[in-house]
C-alpha positions in Angstrom: -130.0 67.6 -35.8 -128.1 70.9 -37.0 -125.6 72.5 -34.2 -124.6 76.0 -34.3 -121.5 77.4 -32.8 -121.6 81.1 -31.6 -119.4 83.3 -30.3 -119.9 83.7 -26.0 -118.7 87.8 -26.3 -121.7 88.7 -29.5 -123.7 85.7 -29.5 -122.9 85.9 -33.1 -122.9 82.6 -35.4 -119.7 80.9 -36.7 -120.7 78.0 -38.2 -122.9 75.0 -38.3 -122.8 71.1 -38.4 -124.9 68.1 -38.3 -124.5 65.9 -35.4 -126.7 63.3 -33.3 -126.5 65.1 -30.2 -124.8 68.1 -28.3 -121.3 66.4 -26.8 -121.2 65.5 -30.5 -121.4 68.6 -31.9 -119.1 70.7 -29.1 -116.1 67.4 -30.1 -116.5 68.3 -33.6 -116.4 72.2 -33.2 -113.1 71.6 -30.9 -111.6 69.7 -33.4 -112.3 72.3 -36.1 -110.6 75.1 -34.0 -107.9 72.8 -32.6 -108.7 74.2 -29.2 -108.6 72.3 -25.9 -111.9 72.3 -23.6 -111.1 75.0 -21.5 -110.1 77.3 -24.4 -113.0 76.4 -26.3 -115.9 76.9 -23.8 -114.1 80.7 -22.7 -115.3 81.8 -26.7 -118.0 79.6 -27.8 -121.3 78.1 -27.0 -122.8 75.4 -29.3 -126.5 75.7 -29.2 -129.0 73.6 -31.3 -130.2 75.3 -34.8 -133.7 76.1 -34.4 -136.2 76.5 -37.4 -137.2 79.9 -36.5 -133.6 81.1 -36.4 -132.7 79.5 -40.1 -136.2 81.6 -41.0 -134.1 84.9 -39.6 -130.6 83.8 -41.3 -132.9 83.7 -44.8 -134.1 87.5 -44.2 -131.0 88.7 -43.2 -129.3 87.3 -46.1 -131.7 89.2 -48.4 -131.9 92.1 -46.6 -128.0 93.3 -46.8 -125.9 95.4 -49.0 -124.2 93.0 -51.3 -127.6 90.6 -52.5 -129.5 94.1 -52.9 -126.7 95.1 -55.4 -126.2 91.8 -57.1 -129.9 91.9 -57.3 -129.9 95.1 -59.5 -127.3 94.4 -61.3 -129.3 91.3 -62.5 -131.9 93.7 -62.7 -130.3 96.1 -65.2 -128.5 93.4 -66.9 -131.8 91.9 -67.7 -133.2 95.4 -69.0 -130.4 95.7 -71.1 -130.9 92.6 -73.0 -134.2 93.2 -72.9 -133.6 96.4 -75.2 -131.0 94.6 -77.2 -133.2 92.3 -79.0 -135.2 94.7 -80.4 
């Protein structure tokens, strides 16, 4: 099962592991920040990584700034070569 920590303050994601259950996950996590327990649970929650939301990551991805301008780059690289060989 996937594992996500988020931030408590934006309920924004941090990062992501695979673990066989919660307790698991939260020990990794800790470890990862070097945090103790109390620390820890004050700026993070670890919830489990749902299909729908790895669905959302995906659009989001291809929805911002930078893959929309690598994307015409490629785009106008590919016309340019395009022309070239003629």
């Amino acid at each position: 099962m996937k594992y996500v920590l988020r931030l408590k303050s934006s309920n924004e994601r941090v990062f992501a592991t695979d673990a066989n259950n919660l307790d698991e996950a939260r020990e990794i996590f800790m470890t990862g920040k070097q945090m103790d327990a109390e620390t820890f649970d004050s700026m993070f929650i670890v919830t489990e990584y749902s299909v729908k939301e790895i669905a959302n990551d995906n659009l989001d991805r291809l929805d911002s700034i930078r893959y929309r301008r690598k994307r015409r780059e490629k785009l106008s690289r590919v016309r340019r070569n395009r022309y070239r060989k003629r």
